[in-house]
C-alpha positions in Angstrom: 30.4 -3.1 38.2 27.0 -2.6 36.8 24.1 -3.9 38.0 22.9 -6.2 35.1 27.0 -7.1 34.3 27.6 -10.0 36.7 25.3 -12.4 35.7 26.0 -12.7 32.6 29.0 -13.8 33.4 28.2 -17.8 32.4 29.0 -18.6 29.2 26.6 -21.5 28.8 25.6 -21.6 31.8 22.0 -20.7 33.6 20.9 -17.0 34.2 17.9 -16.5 35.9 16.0 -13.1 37.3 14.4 -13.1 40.9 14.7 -11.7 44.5 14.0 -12.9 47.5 11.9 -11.4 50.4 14.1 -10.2 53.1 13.8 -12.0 56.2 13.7 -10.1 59.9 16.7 -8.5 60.7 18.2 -8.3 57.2 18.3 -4.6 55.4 17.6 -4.4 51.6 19.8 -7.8 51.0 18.9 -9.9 47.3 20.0 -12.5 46.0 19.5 -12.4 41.9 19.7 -14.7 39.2 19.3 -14.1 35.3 17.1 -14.7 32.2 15.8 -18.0 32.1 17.3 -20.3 29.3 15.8 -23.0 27.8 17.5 -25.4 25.3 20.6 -26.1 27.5 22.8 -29.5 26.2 25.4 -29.0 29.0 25.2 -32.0 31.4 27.2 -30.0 34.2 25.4 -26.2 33.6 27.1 -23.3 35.6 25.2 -21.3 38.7 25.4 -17.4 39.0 23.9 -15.1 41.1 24.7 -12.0 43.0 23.7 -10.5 46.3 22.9 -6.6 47.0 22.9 -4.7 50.6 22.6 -1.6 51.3 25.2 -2.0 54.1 29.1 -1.7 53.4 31.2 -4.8 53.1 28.9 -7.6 53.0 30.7 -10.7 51.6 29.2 -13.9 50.9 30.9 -16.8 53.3 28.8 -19.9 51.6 26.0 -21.1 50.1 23.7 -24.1 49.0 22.1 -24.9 46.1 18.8 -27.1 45.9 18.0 -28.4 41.8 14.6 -30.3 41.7 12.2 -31.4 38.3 9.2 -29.7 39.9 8.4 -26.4 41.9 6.4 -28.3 44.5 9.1 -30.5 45.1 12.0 -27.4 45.3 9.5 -25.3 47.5 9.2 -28.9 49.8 13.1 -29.8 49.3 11.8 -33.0 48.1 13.0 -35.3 45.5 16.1 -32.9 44.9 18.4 -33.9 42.0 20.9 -32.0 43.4 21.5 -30.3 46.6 25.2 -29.0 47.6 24.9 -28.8 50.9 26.4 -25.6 52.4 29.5 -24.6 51.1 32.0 -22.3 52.5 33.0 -20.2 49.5 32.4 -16.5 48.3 32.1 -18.0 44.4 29.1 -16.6 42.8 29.9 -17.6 39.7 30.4 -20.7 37.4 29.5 -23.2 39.9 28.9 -26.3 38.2 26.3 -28.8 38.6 27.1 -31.6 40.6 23.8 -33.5 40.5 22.4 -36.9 39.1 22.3 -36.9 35.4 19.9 -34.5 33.4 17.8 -35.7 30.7 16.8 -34.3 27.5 13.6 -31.6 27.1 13.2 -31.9 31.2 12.7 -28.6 33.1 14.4 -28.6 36.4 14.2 -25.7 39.2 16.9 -24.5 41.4 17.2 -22.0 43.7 20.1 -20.7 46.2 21.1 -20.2 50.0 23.3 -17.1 51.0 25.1 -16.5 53.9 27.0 -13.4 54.6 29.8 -12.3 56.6 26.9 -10.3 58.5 25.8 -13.7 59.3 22.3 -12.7 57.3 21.2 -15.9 55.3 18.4 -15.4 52.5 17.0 -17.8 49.7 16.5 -17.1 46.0 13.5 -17.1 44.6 13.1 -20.3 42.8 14.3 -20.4 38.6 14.1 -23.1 36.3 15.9 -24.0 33.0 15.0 -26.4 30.4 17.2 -28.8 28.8 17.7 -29.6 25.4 18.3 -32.7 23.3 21.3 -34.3 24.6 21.5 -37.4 22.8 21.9 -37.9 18.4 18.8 -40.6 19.2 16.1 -37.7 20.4 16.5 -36.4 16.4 13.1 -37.5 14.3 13.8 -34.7 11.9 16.0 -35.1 8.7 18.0 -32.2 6.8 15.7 -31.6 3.8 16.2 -28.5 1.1 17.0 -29.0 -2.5 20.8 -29.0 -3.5 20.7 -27.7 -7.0 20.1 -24.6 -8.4 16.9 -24.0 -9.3 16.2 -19.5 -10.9 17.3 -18.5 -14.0 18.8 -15.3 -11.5 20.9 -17.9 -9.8 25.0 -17.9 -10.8 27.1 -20.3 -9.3 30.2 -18.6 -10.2 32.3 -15.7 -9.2 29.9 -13.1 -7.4 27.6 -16.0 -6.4 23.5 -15.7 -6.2 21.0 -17.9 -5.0 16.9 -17.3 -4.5 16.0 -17.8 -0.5 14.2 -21.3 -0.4 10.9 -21.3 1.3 9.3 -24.5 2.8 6.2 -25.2 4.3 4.4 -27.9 6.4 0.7 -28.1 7.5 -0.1 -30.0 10.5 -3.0 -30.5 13.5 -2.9 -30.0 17.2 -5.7 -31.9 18.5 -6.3 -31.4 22.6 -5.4 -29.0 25.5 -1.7 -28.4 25.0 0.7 -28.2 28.4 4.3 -27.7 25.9 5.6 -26.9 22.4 9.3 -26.6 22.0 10.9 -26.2 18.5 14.1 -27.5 17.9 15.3 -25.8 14.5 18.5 -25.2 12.4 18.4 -23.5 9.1 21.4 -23.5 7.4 23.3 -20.5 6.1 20.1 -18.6 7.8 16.8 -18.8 8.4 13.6 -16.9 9.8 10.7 -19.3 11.1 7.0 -18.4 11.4 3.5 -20.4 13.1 0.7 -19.7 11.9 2.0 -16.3 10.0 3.9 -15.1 12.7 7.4 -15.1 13.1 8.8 -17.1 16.4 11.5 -14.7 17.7 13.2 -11.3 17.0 16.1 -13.1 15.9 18.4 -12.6 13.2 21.3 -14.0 11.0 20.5 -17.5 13.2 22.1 -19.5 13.7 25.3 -18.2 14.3 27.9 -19.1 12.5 30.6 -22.0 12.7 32.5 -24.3 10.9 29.4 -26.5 9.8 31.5 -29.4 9.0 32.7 -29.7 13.1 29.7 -28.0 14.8 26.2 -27.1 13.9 24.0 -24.4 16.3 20.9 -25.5 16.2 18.2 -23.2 18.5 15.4 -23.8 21.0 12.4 -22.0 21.4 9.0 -22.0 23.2 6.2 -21.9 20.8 3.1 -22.4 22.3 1.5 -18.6 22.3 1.5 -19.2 18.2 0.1 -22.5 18.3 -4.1 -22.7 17.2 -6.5 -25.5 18.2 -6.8 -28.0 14.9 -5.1 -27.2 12.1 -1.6 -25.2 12.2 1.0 -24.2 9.6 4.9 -24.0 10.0 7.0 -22.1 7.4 10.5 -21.6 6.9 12.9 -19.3 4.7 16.6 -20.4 4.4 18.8 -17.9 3.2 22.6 -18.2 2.1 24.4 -16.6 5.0 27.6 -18.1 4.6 26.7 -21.8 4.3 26.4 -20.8 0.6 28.9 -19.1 -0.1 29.1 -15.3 -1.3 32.2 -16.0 -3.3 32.9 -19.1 -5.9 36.1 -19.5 -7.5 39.4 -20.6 -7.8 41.0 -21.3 -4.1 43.9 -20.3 -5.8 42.6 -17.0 -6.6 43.3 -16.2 -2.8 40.9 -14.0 -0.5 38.7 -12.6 -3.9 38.9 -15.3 -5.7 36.8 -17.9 -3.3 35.3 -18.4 0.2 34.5 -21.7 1.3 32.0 -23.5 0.3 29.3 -25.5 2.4 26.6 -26.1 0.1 23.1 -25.2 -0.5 21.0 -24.1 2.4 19.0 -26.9 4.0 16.8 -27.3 7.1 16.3 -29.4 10.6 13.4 -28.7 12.2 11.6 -30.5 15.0 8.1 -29.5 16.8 7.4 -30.9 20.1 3.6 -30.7 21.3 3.1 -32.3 24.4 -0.6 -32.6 25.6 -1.9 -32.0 29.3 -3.3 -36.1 28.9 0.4 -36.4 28.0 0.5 -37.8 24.9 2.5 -36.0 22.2 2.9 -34.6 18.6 6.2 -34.2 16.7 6.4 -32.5 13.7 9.7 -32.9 11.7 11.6 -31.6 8.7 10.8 -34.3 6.1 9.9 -34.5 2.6 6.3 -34.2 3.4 6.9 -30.4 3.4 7.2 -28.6 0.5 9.4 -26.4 -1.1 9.8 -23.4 -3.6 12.5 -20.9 -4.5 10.2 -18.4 -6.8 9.8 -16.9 -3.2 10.0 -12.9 -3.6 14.2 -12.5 -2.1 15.1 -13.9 -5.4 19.2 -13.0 -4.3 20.8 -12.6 -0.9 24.3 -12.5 -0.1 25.9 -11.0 2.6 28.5 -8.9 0.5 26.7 -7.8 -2.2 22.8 -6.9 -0.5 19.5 -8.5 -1.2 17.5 -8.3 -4.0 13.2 -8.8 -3.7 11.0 -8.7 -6.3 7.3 -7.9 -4.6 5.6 -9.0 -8.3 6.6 -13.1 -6.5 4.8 -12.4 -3.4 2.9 -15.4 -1.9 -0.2 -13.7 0.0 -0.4 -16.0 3.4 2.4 -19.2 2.2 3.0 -19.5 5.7 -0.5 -19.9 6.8 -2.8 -22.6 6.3 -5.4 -23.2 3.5 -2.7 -22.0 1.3 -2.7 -23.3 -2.3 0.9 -25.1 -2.7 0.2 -27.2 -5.4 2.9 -25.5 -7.9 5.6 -26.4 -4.8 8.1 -29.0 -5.2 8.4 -32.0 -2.8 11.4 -31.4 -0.2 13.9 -33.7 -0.6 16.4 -35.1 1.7 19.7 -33.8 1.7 22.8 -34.6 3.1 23.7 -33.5 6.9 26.7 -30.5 7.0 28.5 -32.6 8.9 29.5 -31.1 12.1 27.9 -31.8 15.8 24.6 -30.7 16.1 25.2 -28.3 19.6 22.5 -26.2 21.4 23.9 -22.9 20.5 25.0 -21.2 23.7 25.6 -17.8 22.9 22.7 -15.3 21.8 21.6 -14.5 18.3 21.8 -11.3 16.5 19.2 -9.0 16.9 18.3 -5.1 15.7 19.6 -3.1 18.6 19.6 0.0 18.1 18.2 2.1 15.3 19.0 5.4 13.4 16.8 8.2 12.2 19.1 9.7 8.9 20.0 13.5 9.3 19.7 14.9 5.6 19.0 13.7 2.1 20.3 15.8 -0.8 20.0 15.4 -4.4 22.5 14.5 -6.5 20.9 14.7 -9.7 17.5 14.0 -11.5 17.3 10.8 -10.4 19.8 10.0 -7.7 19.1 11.1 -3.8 22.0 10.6 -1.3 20.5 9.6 2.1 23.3 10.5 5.6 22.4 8.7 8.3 25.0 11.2 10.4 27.2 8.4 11.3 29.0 4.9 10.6 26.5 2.6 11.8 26.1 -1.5 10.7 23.3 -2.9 9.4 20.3 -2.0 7.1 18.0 0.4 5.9 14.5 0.1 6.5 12.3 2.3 3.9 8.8 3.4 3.1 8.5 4.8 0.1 6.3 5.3 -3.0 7.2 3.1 -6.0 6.1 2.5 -9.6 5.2 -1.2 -10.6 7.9 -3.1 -12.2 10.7 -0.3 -11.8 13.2 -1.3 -9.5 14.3 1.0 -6.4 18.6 0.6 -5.9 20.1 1.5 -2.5 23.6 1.4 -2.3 25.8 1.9 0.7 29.1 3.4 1.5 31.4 4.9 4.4 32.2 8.0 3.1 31.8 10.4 0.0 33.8 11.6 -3.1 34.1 15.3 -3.5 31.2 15.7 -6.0 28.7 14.3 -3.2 28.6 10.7 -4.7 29.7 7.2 -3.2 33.2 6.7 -2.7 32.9 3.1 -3.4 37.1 2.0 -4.0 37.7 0.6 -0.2 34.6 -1.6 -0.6 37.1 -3.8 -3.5 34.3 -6.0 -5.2 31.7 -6.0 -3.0 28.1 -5.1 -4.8 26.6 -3.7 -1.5 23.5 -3.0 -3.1 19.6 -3.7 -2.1 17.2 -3.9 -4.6 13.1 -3.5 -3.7 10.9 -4.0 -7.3 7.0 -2.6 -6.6 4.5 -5.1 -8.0 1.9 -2.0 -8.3 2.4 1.8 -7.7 2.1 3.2 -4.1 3.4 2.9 -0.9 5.6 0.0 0.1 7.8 -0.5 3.6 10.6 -2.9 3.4 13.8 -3.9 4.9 16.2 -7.0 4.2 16.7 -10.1 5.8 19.4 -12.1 5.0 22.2 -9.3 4.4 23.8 -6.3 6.1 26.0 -3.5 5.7 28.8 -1.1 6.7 27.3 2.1 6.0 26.7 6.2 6.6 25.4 7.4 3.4 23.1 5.3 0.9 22.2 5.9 -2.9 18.8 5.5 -3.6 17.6 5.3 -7.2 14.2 4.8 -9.3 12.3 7.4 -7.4 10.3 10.1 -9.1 10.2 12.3 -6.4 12.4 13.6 -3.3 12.0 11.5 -0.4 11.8 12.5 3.4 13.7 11.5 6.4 10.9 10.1 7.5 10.9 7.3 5.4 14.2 6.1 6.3 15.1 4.0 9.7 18.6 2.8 10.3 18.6 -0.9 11.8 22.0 -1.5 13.6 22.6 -5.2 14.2 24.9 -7.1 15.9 24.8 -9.6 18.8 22.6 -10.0 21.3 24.5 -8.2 24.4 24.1 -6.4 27.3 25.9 -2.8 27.5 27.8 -2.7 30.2 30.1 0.4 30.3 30.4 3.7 29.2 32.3 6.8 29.2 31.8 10.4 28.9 34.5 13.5 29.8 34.6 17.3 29.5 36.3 16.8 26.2 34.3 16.3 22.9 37.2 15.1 21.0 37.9 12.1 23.9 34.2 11.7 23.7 34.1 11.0 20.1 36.9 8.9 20.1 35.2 7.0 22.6 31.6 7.0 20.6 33.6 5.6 17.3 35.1 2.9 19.6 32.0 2.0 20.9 30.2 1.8 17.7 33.0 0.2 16.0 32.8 -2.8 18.3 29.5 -3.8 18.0 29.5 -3.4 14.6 32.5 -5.7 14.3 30.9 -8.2 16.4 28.2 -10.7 14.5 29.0 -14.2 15.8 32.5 -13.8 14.7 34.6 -10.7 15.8 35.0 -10.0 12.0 37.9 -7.4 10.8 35.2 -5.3 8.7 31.8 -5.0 8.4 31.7 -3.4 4.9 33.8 -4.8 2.0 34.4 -8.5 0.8 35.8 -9.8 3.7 34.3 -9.8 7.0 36.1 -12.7 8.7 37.0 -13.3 12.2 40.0 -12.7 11.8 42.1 -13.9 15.1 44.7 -10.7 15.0 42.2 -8.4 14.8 40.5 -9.6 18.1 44.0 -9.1 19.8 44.5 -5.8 19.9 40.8 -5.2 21.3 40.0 -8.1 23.4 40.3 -6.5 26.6 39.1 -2.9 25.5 35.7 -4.5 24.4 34.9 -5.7 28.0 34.6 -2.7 29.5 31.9 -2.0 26.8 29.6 -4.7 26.6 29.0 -8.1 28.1 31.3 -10.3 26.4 31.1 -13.4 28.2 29.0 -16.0 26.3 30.6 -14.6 22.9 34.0 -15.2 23.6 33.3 -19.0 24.7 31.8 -18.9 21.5 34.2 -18.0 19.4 36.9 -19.9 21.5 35.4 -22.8 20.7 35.4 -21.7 16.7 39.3 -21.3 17.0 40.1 -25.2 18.7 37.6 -26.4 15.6 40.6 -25.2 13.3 43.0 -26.7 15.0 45.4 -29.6 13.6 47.5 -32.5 15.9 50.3 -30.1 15.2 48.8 -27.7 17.1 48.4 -24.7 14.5 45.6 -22.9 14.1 44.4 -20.6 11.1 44.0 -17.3 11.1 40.7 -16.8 10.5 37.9 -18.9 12.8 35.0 -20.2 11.8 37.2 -21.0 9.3 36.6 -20.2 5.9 39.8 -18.8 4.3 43.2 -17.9 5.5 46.9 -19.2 6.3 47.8 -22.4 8.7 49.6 -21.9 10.8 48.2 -18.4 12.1 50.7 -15.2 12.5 51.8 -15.2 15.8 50.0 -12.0 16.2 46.6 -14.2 16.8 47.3 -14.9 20.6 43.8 -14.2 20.8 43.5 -17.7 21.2 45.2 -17.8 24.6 43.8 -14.2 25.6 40.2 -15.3 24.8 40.7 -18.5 28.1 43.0 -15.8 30.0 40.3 -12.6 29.8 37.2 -14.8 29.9 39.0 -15.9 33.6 40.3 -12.5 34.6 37.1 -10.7 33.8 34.6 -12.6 34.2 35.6 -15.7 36.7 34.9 -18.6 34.1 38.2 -21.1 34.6 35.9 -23.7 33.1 37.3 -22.6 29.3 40.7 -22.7 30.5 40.2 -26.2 31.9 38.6 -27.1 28.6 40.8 -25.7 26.0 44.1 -26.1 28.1 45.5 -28.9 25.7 44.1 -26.7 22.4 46.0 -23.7 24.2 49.2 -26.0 24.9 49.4 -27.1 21.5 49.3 -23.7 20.3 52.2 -22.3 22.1 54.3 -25.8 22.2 54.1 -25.2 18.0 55.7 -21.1 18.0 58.2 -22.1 20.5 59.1 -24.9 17.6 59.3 -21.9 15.5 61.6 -19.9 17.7 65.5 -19.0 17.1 66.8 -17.4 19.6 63.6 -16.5 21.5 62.3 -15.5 18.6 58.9 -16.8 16.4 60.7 -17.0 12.7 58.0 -16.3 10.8 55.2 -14.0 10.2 53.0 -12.4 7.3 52.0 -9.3 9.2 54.7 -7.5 10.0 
């Protein structure tokens, strides 16, 4: 197992970083926790650690852990909130707090005794967590967008398109500030910035769910973009798939309509807490304002983003900013489901591609390879001529005459669209769209680009790598390099089935077949609570499930094939030591099997749509 892989076996659960000094008589033993989290809503948070040694066979025989609110009082073991006591065990993993009640936006600190079969005993370093708003009565902030549409671009129909909204909200910070915490959910997606400067490297946030039974919001510590007096926050929603990238007739089936949410909204709330202690909160309201003639004038996951540079608004998300033209946010309806700290990473660029060749296909068309299958977007600088639009389109593979074979991609557009607002240089790159992708199509050029002005972005969740594999054979290894790059690709909050046509769903039976394969490649542990969790939200009193979770299309009840409901609690165990899922989804699981052996004649499910 690899050094960083343990650790992040707790799904939910509190990962810290941090050894201890060794004590006389002990050789080269640590104790180490992971990544501290902030923003946890779990009232019984899991412990992990693990211990090194350079001797053979050490085993833990017990430990203790000590939880306090301060470091002073950890350090003096005073005033603990929780301390175990020693416990004879060799679990390292998933132990659950046992403590007196947390409370919401308190730190805490914790630390942890070892003792070993080699009778050497050593403490942790001290951690600490923070914890996030546990109760609906900590909310001040109120969902606020506009639900109408408001561009001429927009359609609300078919191959749907909607301009990113952009809100804004000026605000002062008056005194020496000890904490700022923002508490934010932008629904289908959204990208926050302070003061100009965006908060996180995050993308695609929050991850997706079924919005009408749970609702990720996100936590983050915001105090290095925070000025004395006056401060601006600014926000752009785009649709992700709270607005949907298909609107039709349900009956139409899979390309005739997705689900449909509504338009993108926002919660945001700003904590500042002040070293007198007296605090500001800053909330989603309508006091901030709001605009859609925003540059992304269309962004939809299926068919690219489209930005128009000529609707740039120099320094919007900075103060002194002249908003006057903005609307008024209004207050819109909540989505519906439980607002839930989201537990499981974001998605984030990873990994990025330099392109191997560009050749020209005619006077006006140039055919970018990127030299593999990779999943995500194309980041370009280029020379453009105002008001002529630059096209990039993306596809798997080529037709014999060296242009896109486009026919597997069924109707999705997959095209980005950049318009200069003045000749020159220009660097751009999406936000609110990916794609599936080796070769791209760029048009509205008047001259032959270089490979230099092409980067390949390759996103997909937040996750450590874990495993690899290499032989003396190049055909195993390349079997194993397409495997490898066809699971993160496929994995984007949802294990989807694709990541380049109209579909892209998380489709249970897909996950089957690779649920245990993917562990061996990457750290898998917080997704797959996750996504558990998205599959008991579809689940009726009956016990079916759907086959597609977050739900947002697909049969009830689910082909039998999708028993990657009950290998999700199984692996997560096996694997990675977490029986807390199969404690909690044990009825969920129940149901599900009680329901096919209903179905069963003879020992035998009778139905299925798969084959």
């Amino acid at each position: 197992m690899k050094k960083n892989q343990l650790l992040s076996l707790v799904c939910a659960a509190l990962f810290f970083m941090g050894c201890g000094e060794k004590p006389a008589g002990v050789v080269d033993l640590t104790v180490e926790l992971q990544e501290n989290p902030i923003g946890l809503d779990e009232q019984h948070p899991r412990f992990g650690w693990r211990i090194e040694s350079d001797q053979d066979d050490v085993m833990q025989t017990s430990y203790r852990i000590m939880v306090a609110p301060t470091k002073t009082d950890l350090d003096k073991a005073e005033n603990l909130v929780w301390d175990s006591g020693v416990v004879s065990s060799d679990q390292s993993t998933f132990v659950p707090y046992a403590g007196s009640q947390l409370e919401s936006r308190k730190d805490y600190y914790w630390k942890v005794l070892i003792t070993t079969n080699k009778r050497d005993s050593l403490w942790s370093d001290a951690a600490q967590w923070s914890m996030a708003l546990l109760d609906d009565g900590d909310w001040q902030a109120q969902w606020i967008g506009i639900d109408s549409s408001l561009n001429a671009t927009d359609r609300l129909t078919g191959d749907s398109r909607l301009a990113a909204r952009y809100l804004r909200k000026e605000f002062p910070v008056e005194g020496n500030v000890a904490s700022a915490r923002l508490y934010i959910s932008g629904l289908g997606f959204y990208e926050c910035y302070l003061n100009g400067r965006k908060i996180n490297e995050d993308i695609f946030a929050p991850t997706a769910t079924d919005y009408t039974k749970s609702v990720n919001y996100n936590v983050f510590d915001v105090m290095e973009f925070l000025k004395d007096k006056q401060n601006t926050i600014g926000v752009i929603l785009g649709n992700g798939r709270y607005f949907s990238m298909r609107l039709g007739d349900p009956a139409a089936g899979l390309l005739g309509s997705l689900r449909q949410f509504g338009y993108p909204k926002l919660l945001a709330q700003l904590e500042i807490t002040y070293k007198d202690g007296s605090k500001t909160v800053v909330v989603s309201d309508d006091s901030w304002k709001l605009t859609t003639n925003g540059p992304i004038i269309a962004n939809n996951e299926f068919d690219g983003e489209e930005y128009n540079a000529n609707y740039e608004m120099k320094g919007w998300n900075e103060n002194g900013f002249d908003d006057s033209a903005w609307m008024q946010a209004r207050k819109v309806g909540a989505p519906g489901g439980e607002l839930v700290a989201q537990r499981n990473p974001n998605i984030m660029t990873m990994d990025t591609v330099d392109p191997v060749s560009i050749n020209q296909l005619n006077d006006s068309t140039y055919i970018v390879d990127m030299g593999q299958n990779l999943v995500g977007w194309l980041a370009v600088t280029l020379k453009g001529q105002k008001d002529k639009p630059i096209k990039m389109r993306f596809s798997e593979t080529l037709k014999d005459d060296g242009s896109l074979y486009m026919d597997n991609l069924r109707g999705a557009h997959v095209t980005d669209i950049y318009t200069p607002a003045s000749d020159g240089l220009f660097s751009w790159e999406p936000r609110f769209t990916y794609h599936g992708f080796r070769f791209v199509e760029i048009t509205g050029l008047n001259y032959k680009p270089e490979l230099k002005n092409f980067k390949g972005k390759v996103n997909y969740d937040r996750m450590e790598t874990v495993g690899s594999f290499e032989s003396s054979d190049s055909t195993i290894n390349q079997i194993y390099h397409n495997a490898f790059w066809g699971i993160r690709g496929n994995y984007r909050s949802m294990p989807t089935d694709c990541p380049q046509r109209d579909e892209r769903m998380g489709w249970l039976n897909d996950l089957t077949v690779r649920i245990e394969q993917a562990v061996y490649n990457f750290d898998f542990s917080r997704f797959y609570a996750k996504f558990i969790d998205d599959i008991a939200d579809t689940q009726h009193e009956d016990g079916t499930i759907t086959c597609v979770a977050p739900y947002r299309f697909g049969a009830r009840p689910a082909d039998p094939v999708s028993a990657s409901y009950l290998l999700l609690a199984w692996k997560s165990y096996e694997y990675y030591g977490n029986r807390n899922i199969i404690r909690d989804h044990y009825d969920g699981l129940k149901g599900w099997v009680d329901y096919l052996a209903s179905r069963t004649q003879d020992g035998i499910v009778d139905y299925s749509y798969y084959g």
